[in-house]
Every structure is written in C-alpha cells, then in structure tokens.
C-alpha positions as CSV (number, residue, x, y, z in Angstrom):
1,X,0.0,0.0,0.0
2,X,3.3,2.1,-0.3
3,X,3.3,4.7,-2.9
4,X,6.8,4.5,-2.5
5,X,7.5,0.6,-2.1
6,X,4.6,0.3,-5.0
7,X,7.1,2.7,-7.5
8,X,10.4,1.1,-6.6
9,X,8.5,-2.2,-7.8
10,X,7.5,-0.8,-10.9
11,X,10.7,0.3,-11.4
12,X,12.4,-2.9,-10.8
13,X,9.9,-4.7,-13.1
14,X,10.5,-2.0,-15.7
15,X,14.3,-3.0,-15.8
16,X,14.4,-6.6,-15.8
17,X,11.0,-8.1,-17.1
18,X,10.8,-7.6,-20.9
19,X,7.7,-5.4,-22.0
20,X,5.9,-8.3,-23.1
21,X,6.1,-10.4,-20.3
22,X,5.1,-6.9,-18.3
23,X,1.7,-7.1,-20.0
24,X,0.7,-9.8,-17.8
25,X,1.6,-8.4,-14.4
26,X,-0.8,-6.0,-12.3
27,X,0.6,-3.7,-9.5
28,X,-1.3,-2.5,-7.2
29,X,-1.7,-0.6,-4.1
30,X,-4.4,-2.4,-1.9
31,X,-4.6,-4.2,0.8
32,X,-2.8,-7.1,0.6
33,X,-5.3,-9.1,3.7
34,X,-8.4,-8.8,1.4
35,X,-7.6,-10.6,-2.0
36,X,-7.8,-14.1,-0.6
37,X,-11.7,-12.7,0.4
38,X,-12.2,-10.6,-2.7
39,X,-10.4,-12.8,-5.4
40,X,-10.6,-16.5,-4.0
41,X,-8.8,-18.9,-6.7
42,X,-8.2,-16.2,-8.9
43,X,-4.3,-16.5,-9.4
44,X,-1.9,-18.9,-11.1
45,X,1.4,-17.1,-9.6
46,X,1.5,-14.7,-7.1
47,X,4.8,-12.8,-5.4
48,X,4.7,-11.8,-1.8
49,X,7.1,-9.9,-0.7
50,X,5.9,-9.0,2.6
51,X,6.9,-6.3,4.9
52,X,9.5,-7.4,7.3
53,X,12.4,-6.5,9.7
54,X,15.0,-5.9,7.1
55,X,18.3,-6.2,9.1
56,X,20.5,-4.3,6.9
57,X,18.2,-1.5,6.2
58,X,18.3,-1.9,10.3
59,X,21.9,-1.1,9.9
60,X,22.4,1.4,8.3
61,X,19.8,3.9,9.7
62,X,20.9,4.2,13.1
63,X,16.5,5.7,14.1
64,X,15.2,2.4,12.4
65,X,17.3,0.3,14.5
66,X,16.5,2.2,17.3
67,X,13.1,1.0,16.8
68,X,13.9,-2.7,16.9
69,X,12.1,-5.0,19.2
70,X,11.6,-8.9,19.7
71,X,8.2,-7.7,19.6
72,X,8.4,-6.2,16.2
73,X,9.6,-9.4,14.4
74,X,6.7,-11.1,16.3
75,X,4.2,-8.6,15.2
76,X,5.6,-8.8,11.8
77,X,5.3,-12.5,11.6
78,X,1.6,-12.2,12.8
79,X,1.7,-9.5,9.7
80,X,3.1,-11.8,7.4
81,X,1.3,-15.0,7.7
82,X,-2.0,-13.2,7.4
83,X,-0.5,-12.0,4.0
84,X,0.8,-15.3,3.0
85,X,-3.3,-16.6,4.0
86,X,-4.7,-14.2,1.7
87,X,-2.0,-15.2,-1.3
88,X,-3.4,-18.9,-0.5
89,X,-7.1,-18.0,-0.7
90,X,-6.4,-16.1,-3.8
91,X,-4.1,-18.9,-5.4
92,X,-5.6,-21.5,-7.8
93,X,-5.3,-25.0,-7.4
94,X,-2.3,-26.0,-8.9
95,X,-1.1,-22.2,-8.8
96,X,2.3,-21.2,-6.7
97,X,3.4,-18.7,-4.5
98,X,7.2,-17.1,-3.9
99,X,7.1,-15.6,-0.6
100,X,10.6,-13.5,0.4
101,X,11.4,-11.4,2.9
102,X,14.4,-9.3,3.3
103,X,15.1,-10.8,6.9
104,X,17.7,-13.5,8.5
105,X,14.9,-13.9,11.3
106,X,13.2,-17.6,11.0
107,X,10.3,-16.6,12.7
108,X,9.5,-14.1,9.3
109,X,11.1,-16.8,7.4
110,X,10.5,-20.5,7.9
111,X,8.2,-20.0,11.0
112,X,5.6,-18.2,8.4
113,X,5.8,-21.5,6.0
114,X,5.9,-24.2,9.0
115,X,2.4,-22.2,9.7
116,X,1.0,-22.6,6.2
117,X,2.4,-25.9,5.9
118,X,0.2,-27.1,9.1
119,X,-2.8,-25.2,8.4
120,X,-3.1,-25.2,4.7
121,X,-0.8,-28.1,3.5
122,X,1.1,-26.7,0.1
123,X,3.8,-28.1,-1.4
124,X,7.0,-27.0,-0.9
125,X,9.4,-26.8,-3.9
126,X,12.9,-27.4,-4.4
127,X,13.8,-26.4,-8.1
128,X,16.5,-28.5,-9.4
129,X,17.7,-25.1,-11.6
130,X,18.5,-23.0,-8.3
131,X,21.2,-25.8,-7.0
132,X,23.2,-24.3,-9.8
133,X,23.7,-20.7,-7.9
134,X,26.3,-21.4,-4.7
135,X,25.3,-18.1,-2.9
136,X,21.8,-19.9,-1.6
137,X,21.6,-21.6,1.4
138,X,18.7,-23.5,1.9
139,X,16.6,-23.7,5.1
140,X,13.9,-26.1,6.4
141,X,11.5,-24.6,3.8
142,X,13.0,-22.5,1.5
143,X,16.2,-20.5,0.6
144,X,18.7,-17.7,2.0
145,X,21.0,-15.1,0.6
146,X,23.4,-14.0,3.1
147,X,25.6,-10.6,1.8
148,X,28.9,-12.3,3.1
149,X,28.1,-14.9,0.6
150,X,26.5,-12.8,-2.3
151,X,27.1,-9.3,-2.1
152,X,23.6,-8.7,-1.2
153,X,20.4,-9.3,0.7
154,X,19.9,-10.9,3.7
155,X,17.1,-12.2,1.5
156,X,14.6,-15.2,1.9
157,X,11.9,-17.2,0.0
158,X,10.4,-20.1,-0.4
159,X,8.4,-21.5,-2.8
160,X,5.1,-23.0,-2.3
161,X,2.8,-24.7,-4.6
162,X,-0.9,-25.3,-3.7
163,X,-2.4,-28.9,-5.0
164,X,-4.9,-29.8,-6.5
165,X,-7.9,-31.4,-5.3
166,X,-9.3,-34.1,-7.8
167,X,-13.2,-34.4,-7.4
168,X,-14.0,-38.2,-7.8
C-alpha cells in the first residue's frame, strides 16, 4: 500500500521483465489481507514480498534500528502469515506462491511457511535449476542469501505450490 515501495517495484519490473512479459503483471496498491476474500482462486502465480524486519536496512539507519524490538519481528510475523493466507485464498489450485522477505529472522522466514504448511498443507518446492547458484543456502522450507556470501540481501523465500484437489 506504499506509494513509494509500489514505484520502486515498478521500477524494478520496468528494468528486468521484458515489455511483453510486463503485459501480464498487475501492480497495485491495496490491501494485501483482502484478495484471498475478494479474489478466492483467482491466481496462477503470485509474489509476496511482505513487509519485514529488514536487518541491513536496520543497519544502516541508526532511528530504524532504534526502533527494533523482539516484539516487532513477532508482530511482523503475525503480519506476514495473514499475508501469506490471503495469497493462498487467492491462489488456484495447482497455482504457486514465492514468498521473500528481506530478513535472516526464521520466525518471518520458515516460521511463516511451517504455519502454512500445518494449516493449509502446500507443497513446498525445491527447483533442481536453483542448485546451480552457490550463494543460496537452503533452510527447512525455503532459501537464503546471506551478503557475506553474495554481495547482497539478507534475502529469503520459499516457494510453495498449492495442490490440487481431484473431485471423484
């Protein structure tokens, strides 16, 4: 819901998604809780990148880290998993979901899947292709950047897959 998040986005797509594959992607700046209820098995991809405690933006702005709390992270994680519900009510069957944070903390990270995997059940998939970049680390249910490794991040996704149901 970030006017400025939403525009960095749009600029990120704008430089590395060719202008035809652009065609098929919709930004925009609602609220991320109510697509699940508004648009229930509407999707066939969706990319949540949730808000989250972002430890090197913590780092280098002395007021934001300041701010930091064990509290936060929990209330982010609260934050996040309702997020990551709504991406599953709003993901077809069959239909997959990258969720990533910008966080080392496991409670945004694999705590947030190891919820959706014991409520919801998805799949959780491990891409043969990705083995071929050393910089990941993978986690119970998903993947890490580390910067001392890569040069960037911390990042973290994981990529979930919803299945589906066959009516006999």
């Amino acid at each position: 819901m970030s006017d400025s998040r939403r525009e960095r986005l749009m600029r990120v797509l704008h430089e590395y998604i060719p202008r035809e594959k652009r065609l098929f992607i919709a930004v925009k700046g609602l609220d991320g809780n109510q697509y699940g209820l508004r648009n229930a098995e509407t999707f066939d991809r969706i990319l949540a990148v949730v808000p989250c405690s972002g430890e090197r933006h913590l780092l280098e702005n002395t007021k934001e880290f300041l701010l930091w709390s064990e509290k936060r992270t929990k209330n982010l994680a609260v934050r996040q998993y309702s997020l990551l519900s709504s991406a599953w009510l709003a993901l077809k069957p069959g239909g997959r979901i990258v969720y990533s944070t910008c966080s080392i903390s496991p409670e945004e990270n694999d705590a947030v899947i190891a919820k959706l995997v014991k409520k919801r059940d998805p799949q959780i998939l491990r891409l043969d292709w990705l083995k071929s970049f050393d910089f990941l680390e993978e986690t119970s249910f998903g993947y890490r950047i580390l910067p001392d490794r890569s040069g960037f991040g911390p990042m973290y996704f994981s990529v979930v897959e919803k299945p589906v149901i066959s009516k006999i």
